[in-house]
N, CA and C of each residue as an Amber inpcrd file, in Angstrom:
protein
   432
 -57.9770000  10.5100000  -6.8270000 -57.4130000  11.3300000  -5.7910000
 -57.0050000  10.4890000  -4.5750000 -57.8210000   9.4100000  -4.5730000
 -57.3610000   8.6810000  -2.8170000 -56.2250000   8.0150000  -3.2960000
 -56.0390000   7.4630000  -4.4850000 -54.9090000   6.2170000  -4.9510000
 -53.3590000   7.3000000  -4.6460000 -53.4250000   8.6120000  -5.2780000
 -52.7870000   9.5980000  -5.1830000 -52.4500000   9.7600000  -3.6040000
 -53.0080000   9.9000000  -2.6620000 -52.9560000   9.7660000  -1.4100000
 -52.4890000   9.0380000  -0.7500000 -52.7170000   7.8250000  -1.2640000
 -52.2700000   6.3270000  -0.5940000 -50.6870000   6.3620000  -0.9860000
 -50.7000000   6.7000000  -2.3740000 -49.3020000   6.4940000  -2.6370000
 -48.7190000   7.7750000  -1.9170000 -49.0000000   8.7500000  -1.8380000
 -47.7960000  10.2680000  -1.0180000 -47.4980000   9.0240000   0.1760000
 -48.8140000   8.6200000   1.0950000 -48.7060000   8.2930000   2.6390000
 -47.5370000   7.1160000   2.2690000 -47.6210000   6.1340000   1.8090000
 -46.8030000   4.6880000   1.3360000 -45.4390000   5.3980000   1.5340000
 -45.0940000   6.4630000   0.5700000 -43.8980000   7.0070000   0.0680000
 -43.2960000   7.2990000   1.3720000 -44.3810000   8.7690000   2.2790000
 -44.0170000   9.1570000   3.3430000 -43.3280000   8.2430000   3.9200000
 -43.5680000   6.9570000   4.3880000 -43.6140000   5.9540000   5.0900000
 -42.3180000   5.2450000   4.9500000 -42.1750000   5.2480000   3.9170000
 -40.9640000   4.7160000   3.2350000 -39.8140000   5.1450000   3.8010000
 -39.9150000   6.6360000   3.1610000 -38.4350000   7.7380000   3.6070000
 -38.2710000   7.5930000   4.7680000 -39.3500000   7.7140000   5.5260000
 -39.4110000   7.9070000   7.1980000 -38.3830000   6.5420000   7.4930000
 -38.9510000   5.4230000   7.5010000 -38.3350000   4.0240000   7.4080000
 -36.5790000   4.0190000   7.0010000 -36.7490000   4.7500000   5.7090000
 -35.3240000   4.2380000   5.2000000 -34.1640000   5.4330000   6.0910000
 -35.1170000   6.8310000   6.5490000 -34.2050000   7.8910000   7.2250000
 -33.7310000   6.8520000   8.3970000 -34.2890000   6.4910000   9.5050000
 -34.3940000   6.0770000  10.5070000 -33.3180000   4.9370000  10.4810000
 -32.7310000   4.3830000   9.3450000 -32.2160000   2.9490000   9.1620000
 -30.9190000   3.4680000  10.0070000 -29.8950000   2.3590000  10.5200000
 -28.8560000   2.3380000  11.3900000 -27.7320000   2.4080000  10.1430000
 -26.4340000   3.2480000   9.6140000 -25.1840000   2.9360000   8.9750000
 -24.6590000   1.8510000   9.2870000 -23.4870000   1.4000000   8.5050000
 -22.9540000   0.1800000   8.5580000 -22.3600000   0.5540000   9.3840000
 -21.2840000  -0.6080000  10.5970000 -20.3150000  -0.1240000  11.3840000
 -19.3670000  -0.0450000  10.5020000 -18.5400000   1.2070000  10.8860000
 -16.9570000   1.3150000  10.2340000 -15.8010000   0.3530000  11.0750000
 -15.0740000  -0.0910000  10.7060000 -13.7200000  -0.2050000  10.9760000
 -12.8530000   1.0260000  11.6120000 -12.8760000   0.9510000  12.8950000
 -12.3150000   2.0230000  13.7600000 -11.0970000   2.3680000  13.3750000
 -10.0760000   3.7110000  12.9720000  -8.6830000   3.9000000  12.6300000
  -7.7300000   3.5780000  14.1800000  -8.2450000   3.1590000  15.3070000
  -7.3430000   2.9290000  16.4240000  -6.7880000   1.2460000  16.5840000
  -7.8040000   0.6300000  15.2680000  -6.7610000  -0.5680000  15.1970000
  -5.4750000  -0.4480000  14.8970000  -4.3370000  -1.7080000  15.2500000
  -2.9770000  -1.1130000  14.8070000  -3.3270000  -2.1050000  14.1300000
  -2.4390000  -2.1130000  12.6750000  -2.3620000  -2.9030000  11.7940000
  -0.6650000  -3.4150000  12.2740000  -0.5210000  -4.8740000  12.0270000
   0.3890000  -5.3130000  12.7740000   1.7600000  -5.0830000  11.4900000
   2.8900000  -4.9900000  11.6240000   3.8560000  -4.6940000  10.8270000
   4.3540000  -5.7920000  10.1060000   4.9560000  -5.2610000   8.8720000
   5.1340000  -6.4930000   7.9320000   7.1690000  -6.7090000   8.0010000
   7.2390000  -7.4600000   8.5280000   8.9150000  -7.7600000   8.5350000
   9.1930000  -8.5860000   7.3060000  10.4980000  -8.1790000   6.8200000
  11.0350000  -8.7790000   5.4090000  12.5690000  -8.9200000   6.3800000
  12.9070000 -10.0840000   6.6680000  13.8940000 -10.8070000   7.0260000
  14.9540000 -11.9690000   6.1920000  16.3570000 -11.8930000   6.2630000
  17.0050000 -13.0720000   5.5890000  17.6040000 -13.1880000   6.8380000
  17.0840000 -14.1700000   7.4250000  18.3150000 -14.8500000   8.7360000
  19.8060000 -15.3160000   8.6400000  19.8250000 -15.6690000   7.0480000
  21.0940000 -15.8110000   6.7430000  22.1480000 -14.8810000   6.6500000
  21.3830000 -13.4260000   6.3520000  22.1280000 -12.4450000   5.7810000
  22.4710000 -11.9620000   6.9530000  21.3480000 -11.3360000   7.7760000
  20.9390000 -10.7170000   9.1390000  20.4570000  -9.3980000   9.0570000
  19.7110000  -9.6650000   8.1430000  18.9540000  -8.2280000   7.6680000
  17.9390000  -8.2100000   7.2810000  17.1380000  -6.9850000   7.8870000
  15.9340000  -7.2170000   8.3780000  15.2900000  -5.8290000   8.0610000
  14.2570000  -5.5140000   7.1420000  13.2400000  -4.1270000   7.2910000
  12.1840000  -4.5490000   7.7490000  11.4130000  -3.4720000   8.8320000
  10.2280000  -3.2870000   9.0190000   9.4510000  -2.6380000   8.4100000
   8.3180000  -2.8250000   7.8770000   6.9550000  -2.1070000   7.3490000
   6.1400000  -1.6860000   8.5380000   5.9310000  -0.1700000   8.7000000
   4.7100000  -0.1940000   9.7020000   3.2730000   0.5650000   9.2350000
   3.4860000   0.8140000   7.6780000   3.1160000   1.5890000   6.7630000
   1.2780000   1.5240000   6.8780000   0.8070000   1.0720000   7.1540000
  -1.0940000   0.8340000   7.2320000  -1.4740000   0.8290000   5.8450000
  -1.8340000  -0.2400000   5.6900000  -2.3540000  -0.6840000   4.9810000
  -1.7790000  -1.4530000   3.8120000  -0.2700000  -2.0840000   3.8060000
   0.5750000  -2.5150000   3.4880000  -0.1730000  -3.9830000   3.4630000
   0.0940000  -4.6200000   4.6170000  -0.5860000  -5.8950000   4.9640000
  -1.7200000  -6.4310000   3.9880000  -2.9120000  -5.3990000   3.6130000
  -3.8200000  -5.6990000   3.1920000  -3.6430000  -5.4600000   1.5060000
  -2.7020000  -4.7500000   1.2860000  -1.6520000  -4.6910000   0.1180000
  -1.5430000  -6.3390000  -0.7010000  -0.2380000  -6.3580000   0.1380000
   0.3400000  -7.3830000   0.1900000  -0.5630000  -9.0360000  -0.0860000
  -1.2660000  -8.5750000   0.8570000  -2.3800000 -10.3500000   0.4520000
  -3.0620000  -9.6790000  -0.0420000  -3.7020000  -8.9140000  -0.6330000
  -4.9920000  -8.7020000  -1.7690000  -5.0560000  -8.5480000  -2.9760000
  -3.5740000  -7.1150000  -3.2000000  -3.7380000  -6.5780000  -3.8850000
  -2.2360000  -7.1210000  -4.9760000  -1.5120000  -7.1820000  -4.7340000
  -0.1640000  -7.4850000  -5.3570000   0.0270000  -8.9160000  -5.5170000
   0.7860000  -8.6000000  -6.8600000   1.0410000 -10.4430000  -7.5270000
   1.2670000 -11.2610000  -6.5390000   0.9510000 -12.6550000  -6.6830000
   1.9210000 -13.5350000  -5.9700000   2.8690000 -14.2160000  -5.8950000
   3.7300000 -14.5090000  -4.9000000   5.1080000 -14.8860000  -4.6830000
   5.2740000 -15.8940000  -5.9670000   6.2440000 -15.4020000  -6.8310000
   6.6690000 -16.3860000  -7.7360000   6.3590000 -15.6910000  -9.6010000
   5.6750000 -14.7310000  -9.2540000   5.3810000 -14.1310000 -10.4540000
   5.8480000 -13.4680000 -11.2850000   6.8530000 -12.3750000 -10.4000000
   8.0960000 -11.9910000 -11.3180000   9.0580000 -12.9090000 -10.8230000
  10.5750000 -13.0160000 -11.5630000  11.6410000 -13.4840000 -11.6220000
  12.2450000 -12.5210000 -10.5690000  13.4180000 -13.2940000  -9.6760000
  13.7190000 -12.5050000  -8.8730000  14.7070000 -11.2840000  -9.3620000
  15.4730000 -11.7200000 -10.8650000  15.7310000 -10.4430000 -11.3840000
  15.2540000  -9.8290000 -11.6430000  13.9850000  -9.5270000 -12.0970000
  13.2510000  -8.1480000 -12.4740000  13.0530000  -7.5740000 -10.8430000
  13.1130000  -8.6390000  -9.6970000  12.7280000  -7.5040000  -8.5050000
  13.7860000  -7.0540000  -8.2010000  15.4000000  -7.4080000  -8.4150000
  16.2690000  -6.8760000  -8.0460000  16.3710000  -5.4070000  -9.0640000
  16.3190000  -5.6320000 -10.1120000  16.5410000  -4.9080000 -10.9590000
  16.1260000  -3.3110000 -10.9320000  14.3680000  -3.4450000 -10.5100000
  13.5380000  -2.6350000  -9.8390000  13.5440000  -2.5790000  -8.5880000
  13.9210000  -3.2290000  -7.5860000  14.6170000  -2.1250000  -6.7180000
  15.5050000  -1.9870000  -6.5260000  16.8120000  -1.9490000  -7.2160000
  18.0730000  -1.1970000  -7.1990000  17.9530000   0.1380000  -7.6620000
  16.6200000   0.2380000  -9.0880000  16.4880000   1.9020000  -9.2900000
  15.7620000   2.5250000  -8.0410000  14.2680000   1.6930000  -7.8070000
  13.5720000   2.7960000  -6.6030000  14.3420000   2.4690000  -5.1880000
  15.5140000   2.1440000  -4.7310000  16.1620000   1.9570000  -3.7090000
  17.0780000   3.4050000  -3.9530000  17.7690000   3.8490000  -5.1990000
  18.2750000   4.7740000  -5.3400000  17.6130000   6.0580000  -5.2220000
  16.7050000   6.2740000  -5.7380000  15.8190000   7.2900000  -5.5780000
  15.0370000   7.4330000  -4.3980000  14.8580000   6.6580000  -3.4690000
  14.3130000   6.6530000  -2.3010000  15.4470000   6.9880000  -1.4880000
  16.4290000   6.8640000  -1.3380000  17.8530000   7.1510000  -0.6220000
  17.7910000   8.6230000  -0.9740000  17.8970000   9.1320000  -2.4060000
  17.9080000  10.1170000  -2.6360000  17.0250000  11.3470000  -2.2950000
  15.4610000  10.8380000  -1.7410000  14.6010000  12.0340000  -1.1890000
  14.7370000  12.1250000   0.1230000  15.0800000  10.8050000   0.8860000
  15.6150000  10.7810000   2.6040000  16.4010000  11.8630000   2.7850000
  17.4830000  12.0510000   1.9710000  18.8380000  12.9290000   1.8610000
  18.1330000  14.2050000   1.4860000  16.9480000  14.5510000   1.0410000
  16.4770000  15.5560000   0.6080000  14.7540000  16.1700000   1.1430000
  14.9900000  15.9840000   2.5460000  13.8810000  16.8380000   3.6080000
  13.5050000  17.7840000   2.7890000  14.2100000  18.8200000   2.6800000
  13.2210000  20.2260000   2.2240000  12.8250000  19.6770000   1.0450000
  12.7420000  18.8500000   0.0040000  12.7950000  18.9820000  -0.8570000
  10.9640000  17.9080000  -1.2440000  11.3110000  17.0410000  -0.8330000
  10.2470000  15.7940000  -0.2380000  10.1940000  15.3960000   1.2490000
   8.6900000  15.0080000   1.2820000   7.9640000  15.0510000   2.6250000
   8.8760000  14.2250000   3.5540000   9.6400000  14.5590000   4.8220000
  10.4180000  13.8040000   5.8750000   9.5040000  12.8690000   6.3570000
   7.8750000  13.0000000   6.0760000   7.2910000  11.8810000   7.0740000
   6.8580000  10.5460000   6.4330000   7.4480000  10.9930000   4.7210000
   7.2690000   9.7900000   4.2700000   8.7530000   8.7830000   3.4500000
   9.3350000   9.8000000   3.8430000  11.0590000   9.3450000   3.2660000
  11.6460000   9.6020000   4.8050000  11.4720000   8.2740000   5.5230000
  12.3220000   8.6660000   7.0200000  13.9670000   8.2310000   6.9730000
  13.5580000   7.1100000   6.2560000  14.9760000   6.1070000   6.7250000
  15.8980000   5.7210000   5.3510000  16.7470000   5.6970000   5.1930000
  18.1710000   5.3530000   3.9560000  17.5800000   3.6230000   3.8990000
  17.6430000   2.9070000   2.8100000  17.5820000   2.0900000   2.4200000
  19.0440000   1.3260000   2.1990000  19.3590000   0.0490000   3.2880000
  20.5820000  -0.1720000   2.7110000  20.9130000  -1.4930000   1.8050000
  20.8300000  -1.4360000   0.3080000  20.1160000  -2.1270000  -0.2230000
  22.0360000  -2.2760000  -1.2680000  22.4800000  -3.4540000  -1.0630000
  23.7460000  -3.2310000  -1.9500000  23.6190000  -4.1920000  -3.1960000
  23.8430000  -3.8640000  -4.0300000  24.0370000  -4.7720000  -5.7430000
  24.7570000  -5.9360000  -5.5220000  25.1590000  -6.3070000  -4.4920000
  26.5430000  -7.2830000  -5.1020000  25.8070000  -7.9510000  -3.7280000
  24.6980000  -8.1940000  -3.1210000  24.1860000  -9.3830000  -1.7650000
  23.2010000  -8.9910000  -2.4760000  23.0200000 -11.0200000  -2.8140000
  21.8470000 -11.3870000  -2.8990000  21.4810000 -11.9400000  -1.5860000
  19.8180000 -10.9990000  -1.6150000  19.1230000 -10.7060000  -0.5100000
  17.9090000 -11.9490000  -0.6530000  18.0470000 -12.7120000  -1.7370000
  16.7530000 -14.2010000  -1.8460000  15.6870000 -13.2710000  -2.1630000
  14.8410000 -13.9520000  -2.6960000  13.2860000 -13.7110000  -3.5050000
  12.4080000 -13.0390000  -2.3470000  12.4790000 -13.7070000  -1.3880000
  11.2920000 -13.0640000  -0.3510000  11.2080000 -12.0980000   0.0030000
  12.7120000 -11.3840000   0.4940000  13.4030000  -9.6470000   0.7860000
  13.2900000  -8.6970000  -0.5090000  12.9990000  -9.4930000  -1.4560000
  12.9810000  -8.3920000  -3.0570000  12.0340000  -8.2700000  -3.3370000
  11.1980000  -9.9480000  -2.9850000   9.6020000  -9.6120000  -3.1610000
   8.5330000  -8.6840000  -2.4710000   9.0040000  -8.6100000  -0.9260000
   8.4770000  -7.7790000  -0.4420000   8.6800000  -6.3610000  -0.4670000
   9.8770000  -6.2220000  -0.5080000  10.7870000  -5.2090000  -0.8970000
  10.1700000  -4.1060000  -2.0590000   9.9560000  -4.8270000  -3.3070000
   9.7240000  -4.3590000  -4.0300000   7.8980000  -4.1350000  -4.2130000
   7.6520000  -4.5940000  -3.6380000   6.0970000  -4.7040000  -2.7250000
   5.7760000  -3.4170000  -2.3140000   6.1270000  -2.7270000  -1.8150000
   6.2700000  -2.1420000  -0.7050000   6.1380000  -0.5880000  -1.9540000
   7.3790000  -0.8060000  -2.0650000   7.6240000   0.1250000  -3.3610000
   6.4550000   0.5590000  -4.5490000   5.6850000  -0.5580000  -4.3980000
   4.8290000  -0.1220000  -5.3950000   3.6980000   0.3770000  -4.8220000
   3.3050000  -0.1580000  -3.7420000   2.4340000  -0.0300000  -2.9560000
   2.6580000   1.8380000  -2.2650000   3.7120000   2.1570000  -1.8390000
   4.0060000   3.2610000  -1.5840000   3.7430000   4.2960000  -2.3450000
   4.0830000   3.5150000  -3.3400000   3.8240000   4.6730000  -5.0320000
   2.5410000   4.6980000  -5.3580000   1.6280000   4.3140000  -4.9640000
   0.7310000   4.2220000  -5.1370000  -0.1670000   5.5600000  -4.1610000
  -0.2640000   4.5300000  -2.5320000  -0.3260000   5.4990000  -1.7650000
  -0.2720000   6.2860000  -1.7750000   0.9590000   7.3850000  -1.3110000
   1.6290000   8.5050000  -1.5470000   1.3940000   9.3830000  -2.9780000
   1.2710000   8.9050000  -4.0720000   0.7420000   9.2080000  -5.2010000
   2.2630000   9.7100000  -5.8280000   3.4480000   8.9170000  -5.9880000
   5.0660000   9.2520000  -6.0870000   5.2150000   8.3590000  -6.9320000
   6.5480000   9.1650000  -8.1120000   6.7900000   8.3190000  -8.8620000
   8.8390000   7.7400000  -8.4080000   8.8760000   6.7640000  -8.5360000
  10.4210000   6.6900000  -7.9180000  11.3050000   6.1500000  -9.3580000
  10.6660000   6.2650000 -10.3310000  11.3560000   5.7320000 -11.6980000
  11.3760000   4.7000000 -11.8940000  12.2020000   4.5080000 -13.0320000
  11.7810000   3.0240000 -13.6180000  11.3560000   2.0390000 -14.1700000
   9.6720000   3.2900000 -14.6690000   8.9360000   2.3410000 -15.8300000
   7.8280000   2.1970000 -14.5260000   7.3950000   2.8380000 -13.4650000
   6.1720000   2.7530000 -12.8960000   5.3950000   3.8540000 -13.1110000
   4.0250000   3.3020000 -13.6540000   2.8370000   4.0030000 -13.6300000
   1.6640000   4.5460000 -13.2140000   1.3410000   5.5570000 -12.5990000
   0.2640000   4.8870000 -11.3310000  -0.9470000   4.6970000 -11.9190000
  -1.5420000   3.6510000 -11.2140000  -2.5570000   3.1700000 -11.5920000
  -2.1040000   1.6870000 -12.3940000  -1.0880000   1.1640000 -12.1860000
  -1.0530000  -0.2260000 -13.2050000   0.5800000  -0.6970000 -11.9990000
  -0.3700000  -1.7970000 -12.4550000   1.2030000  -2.8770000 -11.3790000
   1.7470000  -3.5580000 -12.2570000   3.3030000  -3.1290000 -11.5450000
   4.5660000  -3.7670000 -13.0430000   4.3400000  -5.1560000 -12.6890000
């Protein structure tokens, strides 16, 4: 009966202990996450990302520079460049706060590896996010 005792009090002791413990600190949402620019100085064209959580995308989570061929990124985003143009143009139809801006993305300027890479970055990453499919052969849950 006392061993029985000792152990309730131990236990008590315990919970009490582990209630009392401090949470981890969170990561406050009033950081700004700083924006991701995809620039060709040559071309003079320039998108901004201000998307949250893009950044941490980008270096963590998505291939690295050099992994696809820059034709497969053109390729893939000439389709989700079309279809993203196409829900901008279509408010009632899809959310305005996540289709703000026309993509001006033309077939015939090459835009260099870095503007397609990110480009198409972005795209997947969005699709993801958002939980949207923009065509093409993307799946969610698996990176082309």
């Amino acid at each position: 009966m006392k061993l029985f005792k000792n152990i309730l009090i131990i236990l008590t002791l315990g919970i009490f202990f582990w209630a009392c413990g401090s949470s981890p600190i969170k990561k406050e949402a009033t950081e700004k996450e700083e924006p991701v620019v995809i620039a060709n100085d040559s071309l003079e064209y320039e998108i901004i990302i201000i998307d949250p959580g893009f950044n941490y995308y980008l270096n963590a989570i998505a291939q690295p520079e050099g992994f696809y061929s820059q034709q497969y990124l053109e390729t893939r985003n000439r389709i989700w460049v079309i279809n993203w143009n196409q829900r901008v143009q279509n408010p009632s139809q899809f959310n305005p706060n996540i289709y703000e801006n026309i993509i001006d993305y033309q077939q015939t300027i090459d835009y260099g590896y870095e503007v397609n890479y990110k480009l198409f970055n972005y795209f997947l990453f969005a699709q993801r996010k958002y939980n949207m499919n923009l065509g093409g052969g993307f799946r969610t849950g698996r990176i082309n």
